[in-house]
VEXDREN-2710 file (C-alpha; in Angstrom, 1 decimal):
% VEXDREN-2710
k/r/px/py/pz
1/UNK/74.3/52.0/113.3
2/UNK/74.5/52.5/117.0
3/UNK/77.2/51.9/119.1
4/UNK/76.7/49.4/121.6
5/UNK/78.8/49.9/125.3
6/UNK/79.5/47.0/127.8
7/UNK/78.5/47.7/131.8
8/UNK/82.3/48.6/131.7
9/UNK/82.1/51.4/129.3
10/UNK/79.2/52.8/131.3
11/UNK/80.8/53.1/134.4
12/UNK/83.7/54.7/132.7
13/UNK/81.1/57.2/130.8
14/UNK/79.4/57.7/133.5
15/UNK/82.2/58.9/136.4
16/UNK/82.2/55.7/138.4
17/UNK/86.7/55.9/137.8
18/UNK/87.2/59.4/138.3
19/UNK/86.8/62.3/136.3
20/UNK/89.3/61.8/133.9
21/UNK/88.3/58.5/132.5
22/UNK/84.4/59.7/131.8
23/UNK/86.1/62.7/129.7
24/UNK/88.4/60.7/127.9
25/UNK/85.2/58.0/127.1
26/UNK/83.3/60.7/126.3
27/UNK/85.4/61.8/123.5
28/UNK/86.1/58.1/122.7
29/UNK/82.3/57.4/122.3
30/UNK/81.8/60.3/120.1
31/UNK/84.7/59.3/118.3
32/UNK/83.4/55.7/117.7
33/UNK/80.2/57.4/116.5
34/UNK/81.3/59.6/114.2
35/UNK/83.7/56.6/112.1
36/UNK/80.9/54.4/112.3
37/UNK/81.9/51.8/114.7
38/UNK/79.0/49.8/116.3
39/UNK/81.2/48.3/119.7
40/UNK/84.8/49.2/121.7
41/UNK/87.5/46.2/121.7
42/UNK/89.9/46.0/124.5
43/UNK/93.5/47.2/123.7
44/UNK/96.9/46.1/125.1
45/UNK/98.8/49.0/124.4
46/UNK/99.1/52.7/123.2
47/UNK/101.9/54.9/121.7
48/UNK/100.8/58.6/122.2
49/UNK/101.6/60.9/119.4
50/UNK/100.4/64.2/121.2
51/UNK/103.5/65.0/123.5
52/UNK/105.3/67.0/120.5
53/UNK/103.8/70.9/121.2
54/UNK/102.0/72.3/118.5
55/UNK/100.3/75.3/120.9
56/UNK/98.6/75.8/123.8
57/UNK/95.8/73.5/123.5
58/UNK/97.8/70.5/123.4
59/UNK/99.2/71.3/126.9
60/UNK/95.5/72.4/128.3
61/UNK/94.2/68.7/126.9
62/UNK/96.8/67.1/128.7
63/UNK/96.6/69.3/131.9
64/UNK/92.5/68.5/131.5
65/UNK/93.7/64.8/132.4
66/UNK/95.9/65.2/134.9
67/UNK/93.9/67.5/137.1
68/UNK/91.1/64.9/136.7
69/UNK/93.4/62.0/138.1
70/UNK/93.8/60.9/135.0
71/UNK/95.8/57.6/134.7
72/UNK/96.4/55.2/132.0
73/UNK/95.2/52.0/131.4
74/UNK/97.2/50.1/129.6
75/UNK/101.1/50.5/128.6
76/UNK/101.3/53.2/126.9
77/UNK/104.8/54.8/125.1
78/UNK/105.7/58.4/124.0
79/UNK/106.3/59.7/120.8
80/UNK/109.0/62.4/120.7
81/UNK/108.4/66.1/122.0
82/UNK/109.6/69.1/120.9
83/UNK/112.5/68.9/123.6
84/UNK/115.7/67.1/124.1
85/UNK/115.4/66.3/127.8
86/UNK/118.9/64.3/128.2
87/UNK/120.6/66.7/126.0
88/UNK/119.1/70.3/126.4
89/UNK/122.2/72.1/125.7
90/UNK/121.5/70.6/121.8
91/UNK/117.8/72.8/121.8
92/UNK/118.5/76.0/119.8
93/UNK/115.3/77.7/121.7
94/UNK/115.1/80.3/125.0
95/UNK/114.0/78.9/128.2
96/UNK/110.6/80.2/128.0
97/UNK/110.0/79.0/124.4
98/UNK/111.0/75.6/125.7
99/UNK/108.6/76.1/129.1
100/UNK/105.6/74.4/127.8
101/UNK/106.8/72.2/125.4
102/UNK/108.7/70.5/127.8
103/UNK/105.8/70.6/130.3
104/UNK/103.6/68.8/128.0
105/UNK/106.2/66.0/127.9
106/UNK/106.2/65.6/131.9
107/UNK/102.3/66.3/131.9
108/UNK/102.3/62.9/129.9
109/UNK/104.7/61.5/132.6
110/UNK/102.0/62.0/135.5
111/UNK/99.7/60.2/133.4
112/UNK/101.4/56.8/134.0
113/UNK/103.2/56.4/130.1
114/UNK/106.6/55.8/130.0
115/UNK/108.7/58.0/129.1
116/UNK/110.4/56.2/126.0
117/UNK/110.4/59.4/124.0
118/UNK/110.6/57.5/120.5
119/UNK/109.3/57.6/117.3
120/UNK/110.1/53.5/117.1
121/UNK/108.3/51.6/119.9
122/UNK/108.3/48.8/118.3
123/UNK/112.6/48.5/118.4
124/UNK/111.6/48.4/122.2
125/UNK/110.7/45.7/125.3
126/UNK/107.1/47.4/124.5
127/UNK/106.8/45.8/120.8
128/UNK/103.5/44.0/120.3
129/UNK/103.0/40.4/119.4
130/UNK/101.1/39.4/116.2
131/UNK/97.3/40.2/116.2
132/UNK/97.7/42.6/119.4
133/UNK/95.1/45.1/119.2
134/UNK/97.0/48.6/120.2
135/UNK/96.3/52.2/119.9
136/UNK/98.8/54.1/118.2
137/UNK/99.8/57.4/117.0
138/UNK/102.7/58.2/114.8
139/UNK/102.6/57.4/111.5
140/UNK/105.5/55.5/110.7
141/UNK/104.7/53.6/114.1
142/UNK/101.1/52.5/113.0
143/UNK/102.4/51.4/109.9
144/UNK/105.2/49.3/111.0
145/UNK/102.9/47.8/113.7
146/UNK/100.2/47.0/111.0
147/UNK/102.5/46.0/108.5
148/UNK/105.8/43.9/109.8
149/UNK/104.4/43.0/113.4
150/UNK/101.1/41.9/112.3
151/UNK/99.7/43.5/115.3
152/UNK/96.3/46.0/114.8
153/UNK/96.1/49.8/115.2
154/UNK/93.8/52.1/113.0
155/UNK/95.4/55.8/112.3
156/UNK/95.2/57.5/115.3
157/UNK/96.1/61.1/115.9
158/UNK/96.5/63.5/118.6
159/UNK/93.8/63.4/122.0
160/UNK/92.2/60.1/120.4
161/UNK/94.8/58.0/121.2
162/UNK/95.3/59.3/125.3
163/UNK/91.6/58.9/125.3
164/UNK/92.5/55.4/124.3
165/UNK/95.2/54.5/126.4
166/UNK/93.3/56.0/129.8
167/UNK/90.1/54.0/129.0
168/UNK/91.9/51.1/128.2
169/UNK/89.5/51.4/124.9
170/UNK/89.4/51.4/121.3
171/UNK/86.7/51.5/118.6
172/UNK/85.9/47.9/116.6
173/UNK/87.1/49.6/113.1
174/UNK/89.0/50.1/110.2
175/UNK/92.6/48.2/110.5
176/UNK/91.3/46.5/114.0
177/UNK/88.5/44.6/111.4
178/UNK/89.9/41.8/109.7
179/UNK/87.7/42.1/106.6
180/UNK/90.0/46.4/106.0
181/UNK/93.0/44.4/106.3
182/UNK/93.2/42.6/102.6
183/UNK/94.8/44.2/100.3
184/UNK/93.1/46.2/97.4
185/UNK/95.9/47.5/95.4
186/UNK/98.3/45.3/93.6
187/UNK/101.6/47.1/93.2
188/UNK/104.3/45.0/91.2
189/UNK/107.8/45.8/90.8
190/UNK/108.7/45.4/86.6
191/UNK/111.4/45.3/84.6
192/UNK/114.1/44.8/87.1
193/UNK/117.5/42.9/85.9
194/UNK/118.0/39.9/88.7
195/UNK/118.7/40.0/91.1
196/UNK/117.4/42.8/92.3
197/UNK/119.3/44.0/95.3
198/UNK/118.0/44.9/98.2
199/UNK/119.5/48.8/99.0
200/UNK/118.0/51.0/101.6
201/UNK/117.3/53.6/98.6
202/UNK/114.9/50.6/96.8
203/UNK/112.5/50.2/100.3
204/UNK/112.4/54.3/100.1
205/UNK/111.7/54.8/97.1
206/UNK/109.4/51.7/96.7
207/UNK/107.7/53.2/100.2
208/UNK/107.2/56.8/98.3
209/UNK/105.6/55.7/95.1
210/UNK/103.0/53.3/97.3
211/UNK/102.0/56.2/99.3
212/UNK/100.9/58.0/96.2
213/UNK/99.8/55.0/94.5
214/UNK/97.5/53.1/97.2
215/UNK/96.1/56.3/98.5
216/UNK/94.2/55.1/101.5
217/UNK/93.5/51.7/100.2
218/UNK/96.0/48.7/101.7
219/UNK/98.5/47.7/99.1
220/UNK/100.2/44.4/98.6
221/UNK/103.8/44.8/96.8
222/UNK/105.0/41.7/94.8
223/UNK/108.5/41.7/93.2
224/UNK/110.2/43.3/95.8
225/UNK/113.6/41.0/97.0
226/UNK/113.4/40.3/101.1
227/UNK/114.7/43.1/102.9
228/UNK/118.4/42.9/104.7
229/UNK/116.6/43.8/107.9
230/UNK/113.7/45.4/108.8
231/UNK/114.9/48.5/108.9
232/UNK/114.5/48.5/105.3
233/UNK/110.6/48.1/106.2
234/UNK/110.8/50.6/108.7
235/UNK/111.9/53.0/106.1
236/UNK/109.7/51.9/103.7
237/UNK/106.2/52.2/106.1
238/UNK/107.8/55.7/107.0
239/UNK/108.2/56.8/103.4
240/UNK/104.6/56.0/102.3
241/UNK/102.8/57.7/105.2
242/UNK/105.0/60.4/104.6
243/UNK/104.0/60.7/100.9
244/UNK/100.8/59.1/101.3
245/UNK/98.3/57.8/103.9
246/UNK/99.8/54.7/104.5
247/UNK/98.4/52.4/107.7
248/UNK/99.4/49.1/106.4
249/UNK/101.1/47.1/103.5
250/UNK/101.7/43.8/102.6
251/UNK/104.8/42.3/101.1
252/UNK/104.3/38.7/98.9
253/UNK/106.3/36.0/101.5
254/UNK/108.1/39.1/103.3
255/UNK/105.1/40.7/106.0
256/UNK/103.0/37.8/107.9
257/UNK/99.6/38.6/106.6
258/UNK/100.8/38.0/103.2
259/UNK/102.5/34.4/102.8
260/UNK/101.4/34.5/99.2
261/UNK/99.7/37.0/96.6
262/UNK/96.0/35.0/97.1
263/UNK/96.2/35.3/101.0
264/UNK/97.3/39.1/100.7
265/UNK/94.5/39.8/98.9
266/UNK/91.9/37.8/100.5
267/UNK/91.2/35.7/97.7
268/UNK/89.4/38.6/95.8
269/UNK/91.2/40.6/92.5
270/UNK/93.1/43.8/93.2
271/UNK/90.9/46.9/92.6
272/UNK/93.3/48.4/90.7
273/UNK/97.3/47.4/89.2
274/UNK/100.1/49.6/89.6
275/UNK/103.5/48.8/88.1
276/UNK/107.4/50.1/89.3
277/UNK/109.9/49.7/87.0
278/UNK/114.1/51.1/87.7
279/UNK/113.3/54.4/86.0
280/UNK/110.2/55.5/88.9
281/UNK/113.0/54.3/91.0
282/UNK/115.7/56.6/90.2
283/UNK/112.6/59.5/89.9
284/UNK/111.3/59.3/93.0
285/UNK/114.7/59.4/94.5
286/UNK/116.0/62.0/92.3
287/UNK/113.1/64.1/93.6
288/UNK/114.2/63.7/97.4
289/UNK/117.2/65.9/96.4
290/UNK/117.0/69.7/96.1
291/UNK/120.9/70.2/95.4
292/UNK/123.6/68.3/92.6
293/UNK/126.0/66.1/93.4
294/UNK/129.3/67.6/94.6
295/UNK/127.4/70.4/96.6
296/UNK/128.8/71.4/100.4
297/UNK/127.1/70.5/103.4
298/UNK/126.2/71.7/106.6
299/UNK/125.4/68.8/108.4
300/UNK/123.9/65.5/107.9
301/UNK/121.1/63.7/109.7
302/UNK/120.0/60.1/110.3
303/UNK/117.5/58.3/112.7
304/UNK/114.3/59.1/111.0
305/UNK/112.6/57.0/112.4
306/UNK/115.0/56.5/114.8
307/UNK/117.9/54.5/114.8
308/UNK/117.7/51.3/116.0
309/UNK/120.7/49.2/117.2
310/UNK/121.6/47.7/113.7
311/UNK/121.2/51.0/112.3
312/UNK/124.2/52.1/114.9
313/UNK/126.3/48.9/113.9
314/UNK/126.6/49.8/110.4
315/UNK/127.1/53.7/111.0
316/UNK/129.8/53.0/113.5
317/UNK/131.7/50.0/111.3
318/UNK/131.3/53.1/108.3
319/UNK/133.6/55.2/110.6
320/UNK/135.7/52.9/112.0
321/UNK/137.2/52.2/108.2
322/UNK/140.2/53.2/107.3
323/UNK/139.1/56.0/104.8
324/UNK/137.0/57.9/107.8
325/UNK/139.8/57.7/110.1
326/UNK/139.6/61.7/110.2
327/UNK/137.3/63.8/112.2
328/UNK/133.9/64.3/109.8
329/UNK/134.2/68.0/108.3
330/UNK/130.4/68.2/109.7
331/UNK/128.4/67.0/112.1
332/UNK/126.8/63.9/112.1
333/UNK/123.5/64.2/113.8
334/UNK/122.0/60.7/114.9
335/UNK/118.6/60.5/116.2
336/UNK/118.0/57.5/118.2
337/UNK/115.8/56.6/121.4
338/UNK/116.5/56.8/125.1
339/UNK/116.9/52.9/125.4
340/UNK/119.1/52.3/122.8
341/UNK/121.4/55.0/123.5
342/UNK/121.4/53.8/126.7
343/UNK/122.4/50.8/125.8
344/UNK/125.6/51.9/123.4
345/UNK/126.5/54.0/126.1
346/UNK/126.7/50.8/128.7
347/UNK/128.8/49.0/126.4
348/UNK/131.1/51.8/125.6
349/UNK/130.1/52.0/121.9
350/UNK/130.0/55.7/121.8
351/UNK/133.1/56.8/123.9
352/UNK/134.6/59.6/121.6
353/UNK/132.1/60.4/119.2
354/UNK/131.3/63.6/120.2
355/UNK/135.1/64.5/119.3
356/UNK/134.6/62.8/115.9
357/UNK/132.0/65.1/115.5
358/UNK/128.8/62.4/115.9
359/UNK/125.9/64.1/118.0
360/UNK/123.1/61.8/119.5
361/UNK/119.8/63.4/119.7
362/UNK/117.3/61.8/121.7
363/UNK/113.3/62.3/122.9
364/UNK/112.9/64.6/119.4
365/UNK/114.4/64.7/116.2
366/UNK/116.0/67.5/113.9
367/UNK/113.4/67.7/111.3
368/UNK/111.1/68.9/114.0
369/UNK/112.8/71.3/116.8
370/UNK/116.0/73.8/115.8
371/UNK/118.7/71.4/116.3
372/UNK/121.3/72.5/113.8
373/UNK/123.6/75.6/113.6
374/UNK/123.0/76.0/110.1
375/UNK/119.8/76.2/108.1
376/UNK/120.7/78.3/105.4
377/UNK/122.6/75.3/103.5
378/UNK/122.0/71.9/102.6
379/UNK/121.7/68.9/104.6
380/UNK/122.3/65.4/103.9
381/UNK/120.2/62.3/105.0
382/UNK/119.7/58.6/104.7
383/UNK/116.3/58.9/105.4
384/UNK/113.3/59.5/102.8
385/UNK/110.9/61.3/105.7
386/UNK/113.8/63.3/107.0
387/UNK/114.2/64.4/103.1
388/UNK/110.4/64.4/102.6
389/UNK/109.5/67.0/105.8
390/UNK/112.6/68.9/106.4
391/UNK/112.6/71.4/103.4
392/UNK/109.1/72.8/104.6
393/UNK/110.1/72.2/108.1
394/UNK/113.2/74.1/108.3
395/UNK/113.7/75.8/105.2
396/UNK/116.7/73.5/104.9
397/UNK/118.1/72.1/101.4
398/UNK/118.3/68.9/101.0
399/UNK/120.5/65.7/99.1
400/UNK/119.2/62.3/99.8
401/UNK/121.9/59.0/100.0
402/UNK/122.4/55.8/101.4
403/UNK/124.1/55.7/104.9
404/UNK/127.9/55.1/103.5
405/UNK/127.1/57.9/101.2
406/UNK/126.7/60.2/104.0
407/UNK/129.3/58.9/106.2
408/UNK/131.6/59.7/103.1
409/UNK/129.6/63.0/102.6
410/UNK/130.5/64.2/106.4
411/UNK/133.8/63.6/105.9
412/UNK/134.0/65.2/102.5
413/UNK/131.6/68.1/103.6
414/UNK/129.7/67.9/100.3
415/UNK/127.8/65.6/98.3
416/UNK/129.1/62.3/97.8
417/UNK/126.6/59.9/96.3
418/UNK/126.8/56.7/95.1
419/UNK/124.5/55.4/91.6
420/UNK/121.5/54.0/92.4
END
């Protein structure tokens, strides 16, 4: 198949808007090549994965760009870095380890993207609309934009997606196709007693087992009650990319592509049936925990993905009850995004917390950059890509809960967990 450019892609190609913009369709064009994509479609947005430093050669790509001129095309948000620019003091790293890291960040700056410095764009003013074609990066990001916005984005990872958002350019593929956007695997929740609730621990585990299940198919899930918010589908998108491939799911009257089973699944029969019943539930869950019940704590972590404004509401109404009057025996990490700490802060939401032991962490998160005092211990989170990453990540332990739980954990200082 060959790949077929408009007069517009030519004059990018061929140097006619700087230096920057040829390299970046140059790579682009290969790229379309090499997936098998046969035209470009114009895109409305980007959310660049690639500002998190993983060496040297993700600052000289970036540097590539902005000694070319290099400007984006489109909007275009940032994934998290490896830095904590509003609160440095939190970084656990020398000055010159942090040099380049946060270099890259402000490198991406120059480019024209907006400094947003999240792994949830899509809690932001920069969410998509239904059937937006975007360029993302991010895994838990492309999956919630697939899935619960109904807006289009194929897996993209590091370099592609700049080269995206400064052409303006993405290739006519995968997810952007509506025929790779029905559903092939039919995953059915069985042998639940009604009703079944809808717990944050559910959409994890649920999100874990798809992952493994659909493998890089796109899954439709039927039985599963409608989430309390969709923070629940947040969770669940994050899970199964984190186990799993995961770009997009469907949930039977819940996601917007999929009103009923039929529609989900294009009219056509599921490839293949998978089945959930309580006990791959309480096994997938189990499984997130490396420590018992009862065990001390170092510290606990939430806001991965990061936490959104309900996701605050609920964590500070858990400490404004009477039984967590008293200062948390550990601290409460929180990662969250520029914009909506910003917005607690305004309001005076978060006057005091940092006595009470609650730390915000912004532009990064503490799976990924040394954050905590402690590594040598356990750690306890609500979130099943904090629990699924941060063992090999940090070499941390780890018990998995619901939010209360580890609200009642902190102030505890050891495991207290609620049944599933």
């Amino acid at each position: 198949m060959t790949l077929e450019l408009t007069p517009q892609d030519y004059s990018l190609l061929h140097g006619e808007h700087g230096e920057a913009a040829a390299f970046a369709m140059q790579i682009l064009v290969s790229f379309a090549d090499a997936v098998g994509a046969t035209s470009l479609l114009d895109i409305v947005g980007a959310h660049i994965d690639g500002c998190l430093y993983h060496g040297q050669v993700s600052l000289d790509f970036v540097e590539r760009f902005v000694a070319g001129g290099g400007r984006v095309r489109v909007p275009t948000t940032l994934n998290v870095g490896a830095i904590d620019l509003i609160h440095p003091e939190l970084i656990r790293m020398s000055h010159p380890e942090q040099a380049p890291a946060r270099r890259l960040m402000r490198a991406h700056e120059e480019l024209g993207c907006v400094p947003s410095f999240t792994c949830a764009p899509y809690q932001t003013v920069f969410r998509p609309r239904f059937g937006d074609q975007v360029a993302w990066g991010e895994s838990n990001a492309i999956v919630f934009a697939n899935s619960v916005i109904g807006a289009r984005t194929d897996r993209y990872g590091d370099f592609i997606d700049l080269c995206c958002a400064i052409t303006g350019r993405a290739p006519a593929w995968g997810l952007h196709l509506d025929e790779n956007r029905r559903a092939r695997v039919l995953v059915r929740l069985t042998d639940f007693a009604p009703p079944v609730q809808a717990t944050d621990a559910l959409f994890v585990a649920v999100g874990l087992l798809v992952g493994v299940m659909a493998g890089d198919r796109v899954p439709v899930i039927d039985g599963l009650p409608p989430p309390r918010s969709e923070d629940q589908l947040k969770a669940l998108g994050a899970a199964g990319a984190s186990s799993g491939s995961l770009a997009l799911f469907h949930i039977v009257g819940v996601t917007p592509e999929a009103p009923t089973l039929q529609e989900a699944l294009g009219g056509a029969c599921p490839e293949q049936l998978f089945e959930i019943r309580p006990v791959d539930v309480t096994r997938a869950l189990q499984q997130l925990s490396t420590v018992p019940d009862g065990t001390g704590i170092d510290a606990v972590c939430l806001g991965t993905p990061h936490f959104s404004r309900n996701e605050w509401n609920r964590l500070l109404t858990a400490l404004a009850h009477p039984s967590t009057s008293a200062r948390p025996r550990v601290p409460i990490y929180v990662n969250t995004g520029r914009a909506t700490l910003k917005l607690l802060e305004d309001e005076g939401h978060l006057d005091g917390l940092r006595e009470r032991n609650v730390i915000a962490v912004t532009d990064t998160c503490t799976y990924l950059t040394p954050i905590l005092k402690r590594m040598d211990g356990a750690v306890m989170t609500n979130s099943g890509k904090w629990a699924h990453y941060a063992p090999g990540n940090l070499g941390v332990q780890v018990a998995f809960g619901e939010l209360e739980d580890c609200v009642a954990s902190a102030m505890e200082g050891r495991v207290v967990r609620s049944a599933w």
